[in-house]
C-alpha positions as CSV (number, residue, x, y, z in Angstrom):
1,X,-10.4,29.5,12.7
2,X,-12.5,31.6,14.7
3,X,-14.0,28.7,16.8
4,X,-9.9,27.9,17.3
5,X,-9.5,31.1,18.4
6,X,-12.4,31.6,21.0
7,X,-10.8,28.7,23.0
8,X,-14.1,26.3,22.4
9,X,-12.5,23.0,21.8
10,X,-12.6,21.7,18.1
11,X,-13.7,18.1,16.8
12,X,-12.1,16.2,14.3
13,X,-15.5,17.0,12.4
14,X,-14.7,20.6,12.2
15,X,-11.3,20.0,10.3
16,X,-12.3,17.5,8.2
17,X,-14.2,19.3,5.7
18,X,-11.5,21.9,5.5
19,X,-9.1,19.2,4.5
20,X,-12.0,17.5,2.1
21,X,-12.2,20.9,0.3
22,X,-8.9,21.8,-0.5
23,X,-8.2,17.9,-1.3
24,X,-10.4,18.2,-3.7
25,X,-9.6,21.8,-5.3
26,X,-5.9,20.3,-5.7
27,X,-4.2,22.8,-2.8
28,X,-2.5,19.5,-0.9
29,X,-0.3,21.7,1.1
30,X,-3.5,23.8,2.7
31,X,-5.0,20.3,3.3
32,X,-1.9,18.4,4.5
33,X,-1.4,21.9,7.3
34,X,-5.4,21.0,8.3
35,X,-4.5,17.4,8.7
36,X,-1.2,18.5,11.2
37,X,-4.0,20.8,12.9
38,X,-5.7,17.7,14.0
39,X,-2.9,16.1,15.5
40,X,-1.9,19.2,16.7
41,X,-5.2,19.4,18.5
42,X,-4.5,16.2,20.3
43,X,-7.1,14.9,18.1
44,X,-7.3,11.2,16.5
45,X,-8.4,11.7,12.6
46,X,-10.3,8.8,11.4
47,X,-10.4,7.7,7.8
48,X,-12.4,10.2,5.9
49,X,-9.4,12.8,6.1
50,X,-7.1,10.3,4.7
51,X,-8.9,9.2,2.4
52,X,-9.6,12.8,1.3
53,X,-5.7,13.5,0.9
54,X,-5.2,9.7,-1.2
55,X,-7.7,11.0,-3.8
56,X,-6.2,14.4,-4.0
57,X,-2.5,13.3,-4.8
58,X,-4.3,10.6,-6.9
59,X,-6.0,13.4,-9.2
60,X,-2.6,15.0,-9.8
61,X,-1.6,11.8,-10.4
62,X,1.0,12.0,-7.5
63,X,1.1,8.4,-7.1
64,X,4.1,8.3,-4.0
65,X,2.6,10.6,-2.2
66,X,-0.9,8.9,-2.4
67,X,0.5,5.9,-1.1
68,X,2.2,7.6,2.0
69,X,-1.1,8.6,2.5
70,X,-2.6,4.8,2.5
71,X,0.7,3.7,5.0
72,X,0.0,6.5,7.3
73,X,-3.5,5.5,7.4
74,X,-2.6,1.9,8.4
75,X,0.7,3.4,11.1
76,X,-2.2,5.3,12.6
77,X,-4.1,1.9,13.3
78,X,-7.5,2.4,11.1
79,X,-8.7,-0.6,9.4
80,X,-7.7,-0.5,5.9
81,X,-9.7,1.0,3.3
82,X,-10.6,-0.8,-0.4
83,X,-11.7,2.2,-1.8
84,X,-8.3,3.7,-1.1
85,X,-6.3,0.5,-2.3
86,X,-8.7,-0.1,-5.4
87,X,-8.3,3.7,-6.2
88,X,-4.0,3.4,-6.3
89,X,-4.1,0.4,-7.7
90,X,-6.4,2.0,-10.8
91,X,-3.7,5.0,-10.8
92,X,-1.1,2.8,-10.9
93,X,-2.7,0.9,-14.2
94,X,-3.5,4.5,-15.7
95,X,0.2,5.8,-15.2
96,X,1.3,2.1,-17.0
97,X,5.1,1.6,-17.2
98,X,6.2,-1.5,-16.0
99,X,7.4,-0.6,-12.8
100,X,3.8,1.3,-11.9
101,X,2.2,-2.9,-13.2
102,X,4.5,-3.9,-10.6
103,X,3.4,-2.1,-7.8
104,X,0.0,-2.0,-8.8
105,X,-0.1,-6.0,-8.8
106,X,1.8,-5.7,-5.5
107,X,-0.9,-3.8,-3.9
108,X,-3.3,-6.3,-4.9
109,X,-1.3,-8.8,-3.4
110,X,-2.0,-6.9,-0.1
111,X,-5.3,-6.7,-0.7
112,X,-6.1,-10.2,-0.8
113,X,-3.5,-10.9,2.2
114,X,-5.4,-8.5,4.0
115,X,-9.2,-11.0,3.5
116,X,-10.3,-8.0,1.2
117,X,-12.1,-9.0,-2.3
118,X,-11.2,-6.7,-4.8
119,X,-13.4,-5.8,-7.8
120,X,-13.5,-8.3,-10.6
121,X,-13.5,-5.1,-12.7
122,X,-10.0,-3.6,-11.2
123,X,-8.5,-7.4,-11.7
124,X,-9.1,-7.4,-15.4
125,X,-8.4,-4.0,-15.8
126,X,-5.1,-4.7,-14.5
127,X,-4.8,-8.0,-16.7
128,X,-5.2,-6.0,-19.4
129,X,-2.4,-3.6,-18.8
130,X,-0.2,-6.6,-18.0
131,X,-1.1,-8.3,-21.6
132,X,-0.5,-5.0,-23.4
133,X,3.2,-5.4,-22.1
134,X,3.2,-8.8,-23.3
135,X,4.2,-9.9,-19.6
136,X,2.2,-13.5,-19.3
137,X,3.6,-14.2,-16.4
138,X,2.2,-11.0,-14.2
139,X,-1.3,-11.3,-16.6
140,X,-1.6,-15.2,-15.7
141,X,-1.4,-14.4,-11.3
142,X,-4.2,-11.6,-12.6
143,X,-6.4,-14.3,-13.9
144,X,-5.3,-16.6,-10.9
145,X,-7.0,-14.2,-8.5
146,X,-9.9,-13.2,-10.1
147,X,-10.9,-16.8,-10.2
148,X,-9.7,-17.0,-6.4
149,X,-12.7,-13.8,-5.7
150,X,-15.1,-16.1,-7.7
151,X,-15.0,-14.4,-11.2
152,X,-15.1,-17.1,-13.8
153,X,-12.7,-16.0,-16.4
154,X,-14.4,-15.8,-19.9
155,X,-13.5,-14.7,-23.8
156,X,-12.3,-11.3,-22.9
157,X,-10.0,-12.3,-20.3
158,X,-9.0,-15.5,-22.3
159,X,-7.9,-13.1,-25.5
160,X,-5.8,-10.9,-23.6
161,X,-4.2,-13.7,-22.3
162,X,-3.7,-14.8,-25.6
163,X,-2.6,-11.9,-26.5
164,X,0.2,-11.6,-24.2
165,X,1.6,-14.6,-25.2
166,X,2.3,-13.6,-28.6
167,X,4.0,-10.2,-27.4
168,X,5.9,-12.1,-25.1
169,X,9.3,-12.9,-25.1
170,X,9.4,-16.2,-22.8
171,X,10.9,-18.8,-24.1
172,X,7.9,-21.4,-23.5
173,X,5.5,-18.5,-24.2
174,X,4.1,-21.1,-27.5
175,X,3.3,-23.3,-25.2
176,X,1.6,-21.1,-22.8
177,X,-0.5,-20.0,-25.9
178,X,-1.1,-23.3,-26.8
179,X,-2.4,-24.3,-23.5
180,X,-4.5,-21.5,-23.2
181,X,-5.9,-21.8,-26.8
182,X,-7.1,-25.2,-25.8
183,X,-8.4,-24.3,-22.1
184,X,-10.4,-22.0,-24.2
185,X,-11.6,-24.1,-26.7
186,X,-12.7,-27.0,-23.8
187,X,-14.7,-24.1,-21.9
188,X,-17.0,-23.3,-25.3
189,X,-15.1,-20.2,-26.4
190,X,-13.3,-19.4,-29.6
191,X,-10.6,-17.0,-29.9
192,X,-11.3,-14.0,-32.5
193,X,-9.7,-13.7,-35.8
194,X,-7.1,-11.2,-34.6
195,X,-6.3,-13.1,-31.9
196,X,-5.6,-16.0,-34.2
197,X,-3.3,-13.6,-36.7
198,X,-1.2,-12.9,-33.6
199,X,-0.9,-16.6,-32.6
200,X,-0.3,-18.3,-36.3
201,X,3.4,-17.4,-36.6
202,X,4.1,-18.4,-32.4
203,X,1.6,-21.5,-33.3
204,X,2.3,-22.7,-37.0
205,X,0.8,-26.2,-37.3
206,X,0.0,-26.3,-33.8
207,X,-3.4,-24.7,-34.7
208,X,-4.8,-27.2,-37.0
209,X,-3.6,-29.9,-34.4
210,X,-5.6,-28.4,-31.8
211,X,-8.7,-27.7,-34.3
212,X,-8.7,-31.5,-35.2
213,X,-8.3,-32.4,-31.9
214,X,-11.5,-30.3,-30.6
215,X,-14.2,-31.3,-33.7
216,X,-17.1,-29.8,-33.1
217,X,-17.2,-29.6,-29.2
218,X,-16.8,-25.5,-29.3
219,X,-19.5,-25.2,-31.7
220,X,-22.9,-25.0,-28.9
221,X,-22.9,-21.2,-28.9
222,X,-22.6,-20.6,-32.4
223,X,-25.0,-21.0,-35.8
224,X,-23.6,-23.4,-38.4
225,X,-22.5,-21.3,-41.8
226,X,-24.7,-22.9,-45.2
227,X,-22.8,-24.9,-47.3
228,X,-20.5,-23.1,-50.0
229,X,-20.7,-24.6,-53.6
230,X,-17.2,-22.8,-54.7
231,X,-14.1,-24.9,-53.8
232,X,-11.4,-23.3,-52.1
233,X,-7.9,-24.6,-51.7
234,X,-7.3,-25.6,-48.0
235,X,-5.9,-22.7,-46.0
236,X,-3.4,-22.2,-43.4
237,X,-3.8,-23.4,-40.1
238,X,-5.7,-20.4,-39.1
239,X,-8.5,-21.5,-41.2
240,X,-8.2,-24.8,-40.4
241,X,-8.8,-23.9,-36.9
242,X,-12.0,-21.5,-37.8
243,X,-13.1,-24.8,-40.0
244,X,-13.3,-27.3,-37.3
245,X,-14.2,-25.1,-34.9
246,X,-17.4,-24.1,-36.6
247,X,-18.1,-27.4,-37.9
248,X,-17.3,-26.4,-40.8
249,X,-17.0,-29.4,-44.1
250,X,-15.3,-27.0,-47.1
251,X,-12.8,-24.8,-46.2
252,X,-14.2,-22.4,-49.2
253,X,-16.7,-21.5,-45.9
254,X,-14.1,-19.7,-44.3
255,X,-15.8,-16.0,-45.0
256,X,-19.5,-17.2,-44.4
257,X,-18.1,-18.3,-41.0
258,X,-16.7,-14.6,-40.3
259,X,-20.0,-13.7,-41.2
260,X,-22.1,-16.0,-39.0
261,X,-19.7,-14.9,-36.2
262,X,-20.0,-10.9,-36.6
263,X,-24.0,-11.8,-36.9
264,X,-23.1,-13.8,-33.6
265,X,-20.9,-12.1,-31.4
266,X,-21.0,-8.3,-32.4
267,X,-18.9,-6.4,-35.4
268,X,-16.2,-5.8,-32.1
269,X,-14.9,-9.2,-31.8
270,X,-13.9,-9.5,-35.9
Protein backbone atom coordinates (compact mmCIF):
# COMPACT_ATOMS: atom_id res chain seq x y z
CA UNK A 1 0.00 0.00 0.00
CA UNK A 2 2.67 2.34 0.73
CA UNK A 3 4.49 1.78 -2.56
CA UNK A 4 0.69 2.62 -4.09
CA UNK A 5 0.71 5.50 -2.29
CA UNK A 6 4.19 7.11 -3.11
CA UNK A 7 3.04 7.18 -6.75
CA UNK A 8 6.02 4.47 -7.85
CA UNK A 9 4.24 2.32 -10.28
CA UNK A 10 3.28 -1.22 -9.11
CA UNK A 11 3.92 -4.63 -10.93
CA UNK A 12 1.67 -7.33 -11.14
CA UNK A 13 4.42 -9.07 -8.97
CA UNK A 14 3.72 -6.88 -6.07
CA UNK A 15 -0.06 -7.88 -5.91
CA UNK A 16 0.30 -11.26 -6.40
CA UNK A 17 1.51 -12.43 -3.24
CA UNK A 18 -1.05 -10.33 -1.42
CA UNK A 19 -3.74 -12.27 -3.31
CA UNK A 20 -1.60 -15.76 -2.72
CA UNK A 21 -1.74 -15.04 0.98
CA UNK A 22 -5.15 -14.34 1.74
CA UNK A 23 -6.16 -17.21 -0.96
CA UNK A 24 -4.61 -19.33 1.13
CA UNK A 25 -5.74 -18.11 4.70
CA UNK A 26 -9.39 -18.48 3.29
CA UNK A 27 -10.18 -14.38 3.29
CA UNK A 28 -11.47 -14.63 -0.75
CA UNK A 29 -12.96 -11.24 -0.44
CA UNK A 30 -9.43 -9.49 0.61
CA UNK A 31 -7.96 -11.49 -2.27
CA UNK A 32 -10.65 -11.07 -4.90
CA UNK A 33 -10.29 -6.74 -3.88
CA UNK A 34 -6.24 -7.43 -4.66
CA UNK A 35 -7.16 -9.13 -7.82
CA UNK A 36 -9.59 -5.88 -8.91
CA UNK A 37 -6.41 -3.80 -7.77
CA UNK A 38 -4.56 -5.26 -10.68
CA UNK A 39 -6.89 -4.49 -13.21
CA UNK A 40 -7.47 -1.46 -11.67
CA UNK A 41 -3.77 -0.70 -12.15
CA UNK A 42 -4.10 -1.20 -15.82
CA UNK A 43 -2.25 -4.15 -15.15
CA UNK A 44 -2.59 -7.74 -17.07
CA UNK A 45 -2.55 -10.60 -14.23
CA UNK A 46 -1.05 -13.71 -15.44
CA UNK A 47 -1.92 -17.14 -14.16
CA UNK A 48 -0.48 -17.43 -10.75
CA UNK A 49 -3.16 -15.03 -9.23
CA UNK A 50 -5.85 -17.12 -10.70
CA UNK A 51 -4.73 -19.97 -9.89
CA UNK A 52 -4.23 -18.72 -6.32
CA UNK A 53 -8.15 -17.74 -6.07
CA UNK A 54 -9.30 -21.53 -7.80
CA UNK A 55 -7.50 -23.29 -4.91
CA UNK A 56 -8.91 -20.96 -2.29
CA UNK A 57 -12.66 -21.42 -3.23
CA UNK A 58 -11.58 -25.09 -3.84
CA UNK A 59 -10.42 -25.45 0.03
CA UNK A 60 -13.79 -24.11 1.16
CA UNK A 61 -15.08 -26.38 -1.09
CA UNK A 62 -16.79 -23.48 -3.07
CA UNK A 63 -16.97 -25.40 -6.16
CA UNK A 64 -18.99 -22.43 -8.46
CA UNK A 65 -16.97 -19.96 -7.62
CA UNK A 66 -13.75 -22.01 -8.31
CA UNK A 67 -14.90 -22.48 -11.64
CA UNK A 68 -15.70 -18.80 -12.45
CA UNK A 69 -12.28 -18.53 -11.52
CA UNK A 70 -10.98 -21.20 -14.29
CA UNK A 71 -13.51 -19.23 -17.13
CA UNK A 72 -12.16 -15.91 -16.16
CA UNK A 73 -8.78 -17.25 -16.59
CA UNK A 74 -9.50 -18.59 -20.11
CA UNK A 75 -12.00 -14.86 -20.99
CA UNK A 76 -8.73 -13.16 -20.05
CA UNK A 77 -6.79 -15.19 -22.89
CA UNK A 78 -4.11 -17.26 -20.71
CA UNK A 79 -3.49 -20.66 -21.84
CA UNK A 80 -5.35 -23.06 -19.75
CA UNK A 81 -4.09 -24.54 -16.78
CA UNK A 82 -4.19 -28.58 -15.82
CA UNK A 83 -3.37 -28.11 -12.50
CA UNK A 84 -6.51 -25.89 -12.17
CA UNK A 85 -8.84 -28.27 -14.21
CA UNK A 86 -7.31 -31.53 -12.46
CA UNK A 87 -7.79 -29.70 -9.14
CA UNK A 88 -11.93 -29.00 -9.90
CA UNK A 89 -12.36 -31.92 -11.37
CA UNK A 90 -10.85 -33.78 -7.95
CA UNK A 91 -13.35 -31.34 -5.90
CA UNK A 92 -15.96 -32.20 -7.95
CA UNK A 93 -15.38 -36.14 -7.21
CA UNK A 94 -14.90 -35.27 -3.41
CA UNK A 95 -18.20 -33.23 -3.18
CA UNK A 96 -19.91 -36.69 -5.14
CA UNK A 97 -23.62 -36.25 -5.97
CA UNK A 98 -24.53 -37.01 -9.29
CA UNK A 99 -24.83 -33.83 -10.65
CA UNK A 100 -20.99 -32.78 -9.15
CA UNK A 101 -19.99 -36.64 -11.50
CA UNK A 102 -21.48 -34.85 -14.16
CA UNK A 103 -19.70 -31.81 -14.30
CA UNK A 104 -16.65 -33.31 -13.20
CA UNK A 105 -16.69 -35.86 -16.26
CA UNK A 106 -17.61 -32.74 -18.22
CA UNK A 107 -14.57 -30.95 -17.44
CA UNK A 108 -12.57 -33.76 -18.44
CA UNK A 109 -14.19 -33.79 -21.55
CA UNK A 110 -12.61 -30.28 -21.94
CA UNK A 111 -9.60 -31.33 -21.00
CA UNK A 112 -8.96 -33.74 -23.62
CA UNK A 113 -10.67 -31.34 -26.27
CA UNK A 114 -8.26 -28.91 -25.23
CA UNK A 115 -4.88 -31.68 -26.32
CA UNK A 116 -4.31 -31.81 -22.50
CA UNK A 117 -3.52 -35.42 -20.89
CA UNK A 118 -4.90 -35.69 -17.69
CA UNK A 119 -3.59 -37.90 -14.88
CA UNK A 120 -4.28 -41.65 -15.12
CA UNK A 121 -4.72 -41.25 -11.38
CA UNK A 122 -7.64 -38.35 -11.55
CA UNK A 123 -9.40 -40.76 -14.43
CA UNK A 124 -9.77 -43.69 -12.09
CA UNK A 125 -10.43 -41.73 -9.29
CA UNK A 126 -13.35 -40.41 -11.09
CA UNK A 127 -14.29 -44.06 -12.44
CA UNK A 128 -14.54 -44.94 -9.16
CA UNK A 129 -16.97 -42.40 -7.97
CA UNK A 130 -18.99 -43.15 -11.13
CA UNK A 131 -19.17 -47.13 -10.23
CA UNK A 132 -20.10 -46.32 -6.58
CA UNK A 133 -23.27 -44.69 -8.21
CA UNK A 134 -23.78 -47.69 -10.15
CA UNK A 135 -23.75 -45.46 -13.39
CA UNK A 136 -21.90 -47.81 -16.09
CA UNK A 137 -22.48 -45.76 -18.62
CA UNK A 138 -20.43 -42.49 -17.28
CA UNK A 139 -17.75 -45.28 -15.56
CA UNK A 140 -17.34 -46.99 -19.09
CA UNK A 141 -16.36 -43.23 -21.19
CA UNK A 142 -13.88 -43.03 -17.79
CA UNK A 143 -12.18 -46.23 -18.87
CA UNK A 144 -12.59 -45.13 -22.57
CA UNK A 145 -10.27 -42.25 -21.94
CA UNK A 146 -7.81 -43.43 -19.80
CA UNK A 147 -7.04 -46.01 -22.41
CA UNK A 148 -7.11 -42.98 -25.07
CA UNK A 149 -3.98 -41.19 -22.54
CA UNK A 150 -2.27 -44.64 -22.79
CA UNK A 151 -3.18 -46.16 -19.41
CA UNK A 152 -3.88 -49.79 -19.87
CA UNK A 153 -6.89 -50.58 -17.77
CA UNK A 154 -6.10 -53.43 -15.34
CA UNK A 155 -7.93 -55.51 -12.14
CA UNK A 156 -8.79 -52.47 -10.20
CA UNK A 157 -10.38 -50.55 -12.88
CA UNK A 158 -11.96 -53.83 -14.39
CA UNK A 159 -13.75 -54.53 -10.71
CA UNK A 160 -15.20 -51.27 -10.34
CA UNK A 161 -16.51 -51.65 -13.58
CA UNK A 162 -17.91 -54.71 -12.59
CA UNK A 163 -19.09 -53.35 -9.81
CA UNK A 164 -21.21 -50.79 -11.36
CA UNK A 165 -22.88 -53.13 -13.35
CA UNK A 166 -24.43 -54.92 -10.60
CA UNK A 167 -25.64 -51.46 -8.89
CA UNK A 168 -26.90 -50.51 -12.00
CA UNK A 169 -30.25 -50.20 -13.11
CA UNK A 170 -29.84 -50.50 -17.08
CA UNK A 171 -31.70 -52.77 -18.53
CA UNK A 172 -28.77 -54.61 -20.62
CA UNK A 173 -26.53 -53.88 -17.59
CA UNK A 174 -26.11 -58.32 -17.37
CA UNK A 175 -24.85 -58.09 -20.36
CA UNK A 176 -22.42 -55.34 -19.88
CA UNK A 177 -21.20 -57.49 -16.84
CA UNK A 178 -21.03 -60.31 -18.83
CA UNK A 179 -18.88 -58.72 -21.46
CA UNK A 180 -16.68 -57.25 -19.07
CA UNK A 181 -16.28 -60.49 -17.03
CA UNK A 182 -15.00 -62.13 -20.12
CA UNK A 183 -12.79 -59.03 -21.44
CA UNK A 184 -11.24 -59.58 -18.08
CA UNK A 185 -10.82 -63.07 -18.09
CA UNK A 186 -9.11 -62.93 -21.92
CA UNK A 187 -6.63 -60.18 -20.56
CA UNK A 188 -5.20 -62.76 -17.55
CA UNK A 189 -7.28 -61.20 -14.68
CA UNK A 190 -9.78 -62.76 -12.42
CA UNK A 191 -12.46 -60.87 -10.75
CA UNK A 192 -12.27 -61.14 -6.73
CA UNK A 193 -14.75 -63.03 -4.65
CA UNK A 194 -16.82 -59.99 -3.79
CA UNK A 195 -16.91 -58.98 -7.02
CA UNK A 196 -18.32 -62.39 -8.05
CA UNK A 197 -21.13 -62.22 -4.97
CA UNK A 198 -22.28 -59.02 -6.57
CA UNK A 199 -22.44 -60.44 -10.10
CA UNK A 200 -24.02 -64.16 -9.31
CA UNK A 201 -27.66 -62.99 -8.90
CA UNK A 202 -27.28 -60.36 -12.28
CA UNK A 203 -25.23 -63.52 -13.85
CA UNK A 204 -26.91 -66.80 -12.64
CA UNK A 205 -25.61 -69.58 -14.96
CA UNK A 206 -23.91 -67.15 -17.11
CA UNK A 207 -20.83 -67.61 -14.84
CA UNK A 208 -20.23 -71.21 -15.19
CA UNK A 209 -20.80 -70.66 -19.07
CA UNK A 210 -18.06 -68.23 -19.17
CA UNK A 211 -15.76 -70.35 -16.70
CA UNK A 212 -16.08 -73.39 -19.14
CA UNK A 213 -15.65 -71.43 -21.91
CA UNK A 214 -12.17 -69.81 -20.59
CA UNK A 215 -10.39 -73.44 -19.15
CA UNK A 216 -7.39 -72.65 -17.98
CA UNK A 217 -6.26 -69.64 -20.09
CA UNK A 218 -6.56 -67.11 -16.91
CA UNK A 219 -4.56 -69.33 -14.84
CA UNK A 220 -0.60 -67.84 -15.90
CA UNK A 221 -0.37 -65.48 -12.99
CA UNK A 222 -1.62 -67.69 -10.36
CA UNK A 223 -0.15 -71.04 -8.27
CA UNK A 224 -2.29 -74.16 -8.82
CA UNK A 225 -4.19 -75.13 -5.25
CA UNK A 226 -2.95 -79.15 -4.15
CA UNK A 227 -5.41 -81.59 -4.72
CA UNK A 228 -8.30 -81.95 -2.00
CA UNK A 229 -9.09 -85.70 -1.01
CA UNK A 230 -12.66 -84.57 0.63
CA UNK A 231 -15.54 -84.52 -2.01
CA UNK A 232 -17.67 -81.70 -2.13
CA UNK A 233 -20.97 -81.35 -3.92
CA UNK A 234 -20.56 -79.11 -6.93
CA UNK A 235 -21.34 -75.46 -6.08
CA UNK A 236 -23.08 -72.60 -7.63
CA UNK A 237 -21.85 -71.01 -10.53
CA UNK A 238 -19.66 -68.83 -8.48
CA UNK A 239 -17.48 -71.66 -7.68
CA UNK A 240 -17.75 -73.04 -10.87
CA UNK A 241 -16.19 -69.94 -12.13
CA UNK A 242 -13.27 -69.94 -9.24
CA UNK A 243 -12.85 -73.87 -10.38
CA UNK A 244 -12.04 -73.44 -13.93
CA UNK A 245 -10.54 -70.40 -13.56
CA UNK A 246 -7.85 -71.84 -11.34
CA UNK A 247 -7.56 -75.02 -13.02
CA UNK A 248 -9.06 -76.44 -10.61
CA UNK A 249 -10.37 -80.66 -11.05
CA UNK A 250 -12.69 -81.04 -7.55
CA UNK A 251 -14.77 -78.46 -6.64
CA UNK A 252 -14.17 -79.50 -2.81
CA UNK A 253 -10.88 -77.05 -3.80
CA UNK A 254 -12.86 -74.19 -3.69
CA UNK A 255 -11.33 -72.80 -0.06
CA UNK A 256 -7.58 -73.90 -0.92
CA UNK A 257 -8.09 -71.76 -3.98
CA UNK A 258 -9.16 -68.59 -1.74
CA UNK A 259 -6.18 -69.43 -0.01
CA UNK A 260 -3.67 -69.73 -2.84
CA UNK A 261 -5.22 -66.31 -4.01
CA UNK A 262 -4.91 -64.22 -0.59
CA UNK A 263 -1.08 -65.88 -0.54
CA UNK A 264 -1.22 -64.48 -4.26
CA UNK A 265 -2.65 -61.24 -4.54
CA UNK A 266 -2.76 -59.73 -0.96
CA UNK A 267 -5.55 -60.31 2.13
CA UNK A 268 -7.18 -56.85 0.18
CA UNK A 269 -8.55 -58.44 -2.90
CA UNK A 270 -10.57 -61.46 -0.74
Amino acid sequence: QEVIDSNLTPTVNLYTPLVRRFAQDGEMEKAEAWFERILEAGLKPGIFPYTSLVSGFLRLKKLKEAEDWLRKSLEAGLKSDDVMYSALIDGYCKEGSAASLQRATELLEVMLRRAAKPKPRLITKLLRCHAERGDIHAASRCADVAESVGVKIQRPEYLQLLKACAKSSVENRSDLAEKLVRQMMSDGLVPDTNTLNLLEPLLGRRLEHIAKGRGRRATRNLRKAPAHKEPVPRGAPLAELLHSVQGVKEPGETLKVLQELEEELGSEVL
